[in-house]
DOVOSE-167757 format. One record per atom (N, C-alpha, C): residue in three letters; x, y, z. Coordinates in steps of 0.1 Angstrom, whole numbers, plus 5000, padded with zeros to 4 digits. Example, Ala and Ser with C-alpha at 12.3 -4.5 7.8 and 13.67 -1.06 7.14 Angstrom:
// DOVOSE-167757
res ALA; c1 5132; c2 4943; c3 5078
res ALA; c1 5123; c2 4955; c3 5078
res ALA; c1 5132; c2 4967; c3 5078
res SER; c1 5128; c2 4978; c3 5071
res SER; c1 5137; c2 4989; c3 5071
res SER; c1 5129; c2 5000; c3 5079
This chain:
// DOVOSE-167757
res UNK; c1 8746; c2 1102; c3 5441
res UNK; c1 8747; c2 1108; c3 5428
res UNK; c1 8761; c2 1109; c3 5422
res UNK; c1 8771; c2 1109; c3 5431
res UNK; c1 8786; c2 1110; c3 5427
res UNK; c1 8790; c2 1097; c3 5417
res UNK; c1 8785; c2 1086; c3 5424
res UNK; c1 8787; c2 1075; c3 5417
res UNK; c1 8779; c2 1073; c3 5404
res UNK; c1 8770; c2 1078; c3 5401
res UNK; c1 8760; c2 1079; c3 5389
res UNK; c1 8772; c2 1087; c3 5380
res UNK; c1 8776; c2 1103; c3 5383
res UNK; c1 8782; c2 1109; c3 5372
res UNK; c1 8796; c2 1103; c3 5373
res UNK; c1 8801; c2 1093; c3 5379
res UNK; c1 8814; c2 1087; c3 5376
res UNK; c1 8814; c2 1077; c3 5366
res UNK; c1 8801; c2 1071; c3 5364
res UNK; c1 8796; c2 1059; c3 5354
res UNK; c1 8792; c2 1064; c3 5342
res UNK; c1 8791; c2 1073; c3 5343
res UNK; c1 8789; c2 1082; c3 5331
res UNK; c1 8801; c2 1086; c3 5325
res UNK; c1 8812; c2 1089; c3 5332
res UNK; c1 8825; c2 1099; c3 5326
res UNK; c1 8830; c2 1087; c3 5324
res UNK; c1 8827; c2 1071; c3 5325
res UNK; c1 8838; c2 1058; c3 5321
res UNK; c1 8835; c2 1059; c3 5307
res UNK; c1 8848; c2 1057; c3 5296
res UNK; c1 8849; c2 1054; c3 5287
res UNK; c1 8841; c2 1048; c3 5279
res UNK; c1 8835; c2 1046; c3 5269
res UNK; c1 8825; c2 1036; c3 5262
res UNK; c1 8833; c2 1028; c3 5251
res UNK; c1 8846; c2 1033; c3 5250
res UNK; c1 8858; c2 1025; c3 5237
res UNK; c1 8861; c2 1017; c3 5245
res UNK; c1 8868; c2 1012; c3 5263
res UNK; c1 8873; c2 1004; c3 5266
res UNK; c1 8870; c2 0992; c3 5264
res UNK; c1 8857; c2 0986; c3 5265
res UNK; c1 8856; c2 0973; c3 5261
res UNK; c1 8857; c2 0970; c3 5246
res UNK; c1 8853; c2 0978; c3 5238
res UNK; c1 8855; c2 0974; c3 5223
res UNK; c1 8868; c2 0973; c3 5223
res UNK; c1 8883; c2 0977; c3 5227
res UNK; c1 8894; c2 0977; c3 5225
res UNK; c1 8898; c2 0963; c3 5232
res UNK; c1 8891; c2 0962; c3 5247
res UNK; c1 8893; c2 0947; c3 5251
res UNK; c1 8884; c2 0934; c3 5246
res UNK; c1 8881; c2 0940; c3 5236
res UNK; c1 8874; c2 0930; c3 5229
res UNK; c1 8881; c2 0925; c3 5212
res UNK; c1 8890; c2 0936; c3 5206
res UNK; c1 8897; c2 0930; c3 5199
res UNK; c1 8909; c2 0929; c3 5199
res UNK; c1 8915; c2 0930; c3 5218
res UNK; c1 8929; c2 0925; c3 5225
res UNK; c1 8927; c2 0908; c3 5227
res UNK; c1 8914; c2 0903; c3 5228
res UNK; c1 8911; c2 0891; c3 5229
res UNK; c1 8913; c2 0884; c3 5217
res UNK; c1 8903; c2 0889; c3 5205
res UNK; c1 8908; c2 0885; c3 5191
res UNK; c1 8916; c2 0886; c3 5181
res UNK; c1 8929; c2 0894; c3 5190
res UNK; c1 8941; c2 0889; c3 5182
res UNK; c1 8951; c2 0885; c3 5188
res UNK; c1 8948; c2 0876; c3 5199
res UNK; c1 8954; c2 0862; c3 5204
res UNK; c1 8957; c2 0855; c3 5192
res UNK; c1 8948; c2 0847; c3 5187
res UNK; c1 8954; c2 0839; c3 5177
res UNK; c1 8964; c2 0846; c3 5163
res UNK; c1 8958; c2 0857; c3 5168
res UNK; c1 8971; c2 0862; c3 5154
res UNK; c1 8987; c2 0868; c3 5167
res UNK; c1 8985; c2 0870; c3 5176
res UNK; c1 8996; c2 0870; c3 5180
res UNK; c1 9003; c2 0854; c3 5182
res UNK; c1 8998; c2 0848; c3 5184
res UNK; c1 9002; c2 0833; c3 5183
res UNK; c1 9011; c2 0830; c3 5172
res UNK; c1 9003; c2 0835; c3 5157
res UNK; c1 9010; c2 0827; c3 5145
res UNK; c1 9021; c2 0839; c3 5145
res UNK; c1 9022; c2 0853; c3 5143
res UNK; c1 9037; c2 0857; c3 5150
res UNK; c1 9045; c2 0858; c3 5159
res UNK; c1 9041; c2 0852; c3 5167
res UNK; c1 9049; c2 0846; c3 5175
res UNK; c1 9061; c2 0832; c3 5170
res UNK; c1 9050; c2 0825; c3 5168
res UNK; c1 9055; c2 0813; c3 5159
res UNK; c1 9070; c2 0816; c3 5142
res UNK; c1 9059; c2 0825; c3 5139
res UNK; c1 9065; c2 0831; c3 5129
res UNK; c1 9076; c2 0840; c3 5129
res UNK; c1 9080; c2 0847; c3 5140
res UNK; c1 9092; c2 0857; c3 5144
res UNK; c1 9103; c2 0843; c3 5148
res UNK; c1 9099; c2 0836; c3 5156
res UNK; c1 9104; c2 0821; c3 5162
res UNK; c1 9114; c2 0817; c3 5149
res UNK; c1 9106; c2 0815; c3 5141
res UNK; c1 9108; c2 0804; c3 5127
res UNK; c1 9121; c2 0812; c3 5121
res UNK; c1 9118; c2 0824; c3 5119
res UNK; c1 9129; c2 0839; c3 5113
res UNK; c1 9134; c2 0835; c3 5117
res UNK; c1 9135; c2 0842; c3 5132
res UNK; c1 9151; c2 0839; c3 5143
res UNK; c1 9158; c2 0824; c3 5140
res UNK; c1 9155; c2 0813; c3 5141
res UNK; c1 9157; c2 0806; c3 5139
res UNK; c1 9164; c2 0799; c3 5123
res UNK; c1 9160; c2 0805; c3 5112
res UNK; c1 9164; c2 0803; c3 5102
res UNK; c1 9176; c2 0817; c3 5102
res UNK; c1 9173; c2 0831; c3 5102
res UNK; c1 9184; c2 0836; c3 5108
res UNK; c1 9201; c2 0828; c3 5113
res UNK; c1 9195; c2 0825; c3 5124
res UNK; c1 9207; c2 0818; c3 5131
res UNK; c1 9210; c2 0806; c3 5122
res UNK; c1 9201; c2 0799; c3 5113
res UNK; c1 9209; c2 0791; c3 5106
res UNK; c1 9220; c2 0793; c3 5095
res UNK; c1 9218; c2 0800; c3 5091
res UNK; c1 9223; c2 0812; c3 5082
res UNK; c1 9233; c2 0813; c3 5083
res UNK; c1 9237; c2 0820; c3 5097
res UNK; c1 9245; c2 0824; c3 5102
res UNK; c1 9256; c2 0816; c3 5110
res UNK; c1 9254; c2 0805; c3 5113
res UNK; c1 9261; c2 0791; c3 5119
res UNK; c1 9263; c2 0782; c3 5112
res UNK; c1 9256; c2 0780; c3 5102
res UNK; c1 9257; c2 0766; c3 5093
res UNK; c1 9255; c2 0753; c3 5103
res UNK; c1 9245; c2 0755; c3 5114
res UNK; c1 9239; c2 0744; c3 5122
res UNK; c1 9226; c2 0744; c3 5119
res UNK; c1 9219; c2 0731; c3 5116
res UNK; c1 9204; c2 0733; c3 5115
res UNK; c1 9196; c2 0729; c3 5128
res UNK; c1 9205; c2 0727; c3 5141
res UNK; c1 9197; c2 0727; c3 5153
res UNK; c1 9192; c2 0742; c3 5157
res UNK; c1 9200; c2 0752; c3 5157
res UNK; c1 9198; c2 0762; c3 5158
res UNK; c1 9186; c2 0766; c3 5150
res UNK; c1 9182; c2 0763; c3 5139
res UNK; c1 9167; c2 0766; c3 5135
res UNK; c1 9156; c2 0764; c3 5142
res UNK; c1 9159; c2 0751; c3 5147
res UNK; c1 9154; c2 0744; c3 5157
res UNK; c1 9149; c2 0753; c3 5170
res UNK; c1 9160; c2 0755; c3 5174
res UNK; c1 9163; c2 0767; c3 5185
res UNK; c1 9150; c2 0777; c3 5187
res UNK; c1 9155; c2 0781; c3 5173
res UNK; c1 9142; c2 0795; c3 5170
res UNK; c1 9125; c2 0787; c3 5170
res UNK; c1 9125; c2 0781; c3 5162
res UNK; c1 9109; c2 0778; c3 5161
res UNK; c1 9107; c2 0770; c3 5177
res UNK; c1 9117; c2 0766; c3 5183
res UNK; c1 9110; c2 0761; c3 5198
res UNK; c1 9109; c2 0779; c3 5205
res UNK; c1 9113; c2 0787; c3 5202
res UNK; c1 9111; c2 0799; c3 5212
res UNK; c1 9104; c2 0804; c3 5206
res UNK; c1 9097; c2 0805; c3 5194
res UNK; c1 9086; c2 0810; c3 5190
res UNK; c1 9070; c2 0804; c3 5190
res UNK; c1 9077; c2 0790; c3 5196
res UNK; c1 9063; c2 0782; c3 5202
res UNK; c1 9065; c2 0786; c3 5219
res UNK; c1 9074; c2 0784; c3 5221
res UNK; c1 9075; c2 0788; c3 5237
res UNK; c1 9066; c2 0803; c3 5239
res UNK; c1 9064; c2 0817; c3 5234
res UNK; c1 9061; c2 0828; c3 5229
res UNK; c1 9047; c2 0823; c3 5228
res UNK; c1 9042; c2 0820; c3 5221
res UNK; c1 9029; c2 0817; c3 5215
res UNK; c1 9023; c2 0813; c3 5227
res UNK; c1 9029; c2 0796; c3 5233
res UNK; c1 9026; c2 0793; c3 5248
res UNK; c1 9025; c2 0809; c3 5254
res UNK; c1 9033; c2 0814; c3 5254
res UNK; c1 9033; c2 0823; c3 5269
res UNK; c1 9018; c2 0833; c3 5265
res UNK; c1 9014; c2 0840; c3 5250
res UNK; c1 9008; c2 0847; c3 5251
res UNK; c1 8993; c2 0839; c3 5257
res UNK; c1 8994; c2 0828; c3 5253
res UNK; c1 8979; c2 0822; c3 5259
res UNK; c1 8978; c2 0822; c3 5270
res UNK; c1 8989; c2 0821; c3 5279
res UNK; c1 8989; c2 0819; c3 5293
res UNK; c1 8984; c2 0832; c3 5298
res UNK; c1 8987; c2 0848; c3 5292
res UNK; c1 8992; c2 0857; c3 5298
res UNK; c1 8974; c2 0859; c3 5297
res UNK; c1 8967; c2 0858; c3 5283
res UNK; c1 8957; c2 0856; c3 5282
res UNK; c1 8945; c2 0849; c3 5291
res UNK; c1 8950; c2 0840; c3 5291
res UNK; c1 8939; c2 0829; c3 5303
res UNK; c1 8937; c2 0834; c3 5314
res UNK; c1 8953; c2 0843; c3 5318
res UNK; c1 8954; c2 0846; c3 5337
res UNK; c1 8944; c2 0865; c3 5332
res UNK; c1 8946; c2 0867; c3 5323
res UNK; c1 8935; c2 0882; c3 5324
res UNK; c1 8919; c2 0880; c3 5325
res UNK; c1 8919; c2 0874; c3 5314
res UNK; c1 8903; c2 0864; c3 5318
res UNK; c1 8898; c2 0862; c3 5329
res UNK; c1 8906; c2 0849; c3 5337
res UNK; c1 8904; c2 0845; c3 5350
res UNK; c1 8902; c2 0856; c3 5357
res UNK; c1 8910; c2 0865; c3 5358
res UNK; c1 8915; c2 0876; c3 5370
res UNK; c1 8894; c2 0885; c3 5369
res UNK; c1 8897; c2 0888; c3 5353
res UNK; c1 8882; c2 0895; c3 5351
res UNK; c1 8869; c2 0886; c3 5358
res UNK; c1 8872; c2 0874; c3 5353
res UNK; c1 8859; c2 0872; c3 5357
res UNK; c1 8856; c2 0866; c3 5372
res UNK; c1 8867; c2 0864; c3 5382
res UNK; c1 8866; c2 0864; c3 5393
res UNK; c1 8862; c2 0875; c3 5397
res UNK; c1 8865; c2 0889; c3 5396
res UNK; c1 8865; c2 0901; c3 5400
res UNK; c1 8846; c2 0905; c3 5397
res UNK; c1 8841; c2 0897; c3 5382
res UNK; c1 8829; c2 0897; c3 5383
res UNK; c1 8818; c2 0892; c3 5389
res UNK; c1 8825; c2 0882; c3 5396
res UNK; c1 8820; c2 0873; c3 5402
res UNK; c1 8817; c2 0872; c3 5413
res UNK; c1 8826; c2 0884; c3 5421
res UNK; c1 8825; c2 0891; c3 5434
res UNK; c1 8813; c2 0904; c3 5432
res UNK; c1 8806; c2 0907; c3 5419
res UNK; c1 8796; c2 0917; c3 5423
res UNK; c1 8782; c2 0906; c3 5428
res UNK; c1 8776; c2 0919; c3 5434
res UNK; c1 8766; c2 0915; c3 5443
res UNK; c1 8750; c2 0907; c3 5430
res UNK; c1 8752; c2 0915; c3 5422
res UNK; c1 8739; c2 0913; c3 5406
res UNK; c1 8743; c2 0901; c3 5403
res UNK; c1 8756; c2 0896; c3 5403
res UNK; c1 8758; c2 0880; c3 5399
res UNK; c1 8756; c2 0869; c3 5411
res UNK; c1 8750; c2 0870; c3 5424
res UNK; c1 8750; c2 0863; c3 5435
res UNK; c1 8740; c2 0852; c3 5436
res UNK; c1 8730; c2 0851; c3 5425
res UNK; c1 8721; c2 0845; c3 5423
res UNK; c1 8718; c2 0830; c3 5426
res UNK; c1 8731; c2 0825; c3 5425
res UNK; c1 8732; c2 0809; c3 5429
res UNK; c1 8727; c2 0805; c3 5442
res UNK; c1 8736; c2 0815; c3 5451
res UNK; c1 8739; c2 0816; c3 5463
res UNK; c1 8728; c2 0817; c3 5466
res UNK; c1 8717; c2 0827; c3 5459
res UNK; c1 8703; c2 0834; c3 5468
res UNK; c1 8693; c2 0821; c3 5468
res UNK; c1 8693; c2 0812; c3 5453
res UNK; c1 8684; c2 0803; c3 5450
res UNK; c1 8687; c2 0788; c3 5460
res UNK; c1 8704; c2 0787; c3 5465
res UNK; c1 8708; c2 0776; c3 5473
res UNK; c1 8702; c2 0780; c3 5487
res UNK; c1 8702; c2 0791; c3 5491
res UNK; c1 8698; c2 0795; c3 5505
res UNK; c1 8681; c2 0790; c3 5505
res UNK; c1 8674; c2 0799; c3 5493
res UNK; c1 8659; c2 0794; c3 5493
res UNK; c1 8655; c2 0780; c3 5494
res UNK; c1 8663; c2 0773; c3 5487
res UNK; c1 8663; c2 0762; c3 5485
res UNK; c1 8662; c2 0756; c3 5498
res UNK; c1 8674; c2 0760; c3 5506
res UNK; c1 8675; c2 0749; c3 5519
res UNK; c1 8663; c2 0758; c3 5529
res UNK; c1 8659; c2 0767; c3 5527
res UNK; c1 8647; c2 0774; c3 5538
res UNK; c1 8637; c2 0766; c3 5534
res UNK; c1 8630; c2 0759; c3 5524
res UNK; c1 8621; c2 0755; c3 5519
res UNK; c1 8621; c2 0743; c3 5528
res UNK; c1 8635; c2 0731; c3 5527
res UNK; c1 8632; c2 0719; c3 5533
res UNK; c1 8633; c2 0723; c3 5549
res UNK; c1 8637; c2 0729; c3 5549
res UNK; c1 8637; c2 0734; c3 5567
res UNK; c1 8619; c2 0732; c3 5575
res UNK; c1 8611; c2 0741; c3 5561
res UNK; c1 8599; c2 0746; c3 5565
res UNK; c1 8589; c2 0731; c3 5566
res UNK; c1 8591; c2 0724; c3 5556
res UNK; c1 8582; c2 0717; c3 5554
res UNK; c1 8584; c2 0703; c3 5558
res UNK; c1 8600; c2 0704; c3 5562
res UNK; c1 8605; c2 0688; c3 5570
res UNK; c1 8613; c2 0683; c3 5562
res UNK; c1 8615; c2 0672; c3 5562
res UNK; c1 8619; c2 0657; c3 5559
res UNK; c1 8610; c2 0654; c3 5546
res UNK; c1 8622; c2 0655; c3 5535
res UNK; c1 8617; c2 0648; c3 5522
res UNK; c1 8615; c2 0632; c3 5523
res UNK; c1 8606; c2 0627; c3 5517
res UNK; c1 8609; c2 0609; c3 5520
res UNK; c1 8610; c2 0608; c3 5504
res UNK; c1 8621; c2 0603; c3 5498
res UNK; c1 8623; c2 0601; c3 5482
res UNK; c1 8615; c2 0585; c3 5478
């Protein structure tokens, strides 16, 4: 029973929140991009170099890279961790059946 009223007191907002942390990936992306581009035109501004613009929009793509990454490894991490419950095991139960069947009945001849 303890475990029943603990599933109960879990939040019902957390996934909706991890659900529009996922959908603004892509909008973190294009500010990312976009803060990049500023900084970058900033420092142009300010140096009278146009590599240095350069500068900026490569770290605002480097940024964008990183958020997808940071993204992909949360994902991953989730759905290994789901992957470890016992309700998702089903592959496993239907490969075992599977090989008890040819056990029983012998030698397939194809």
């Amino acid at each position: 029973m303890p475990n029943k009223e603990k599933e109960e007191r879990k939040p019902r907002v957390k996934p909706i929140i991890e659900a529009a942390d996922s959908l603004s990936l892509g909008i973190s992306m294009v500010v990312a991009v976009l803060i990049g581009v500023g900084l970058g035109w900033l420092l142009k501004r300010l140096t009278d170099e146009t590599w240095t613009f350069w500068l900026g929009v490569a770290i605002g793509i480097a940024a964008a890279i990183l958020n997808v990454y940071k993204a992909y490894s949360k994902q991953r991490k989730m759905f290994e961790e789901l992957s470890k419950e016992p309700r998702y095991a089903i592959k496993k139960k239907i490969d075992d059946d599977e090989y008890d069947e040819d056990e029983d009945y012998g030698e397939k001849s194809y």
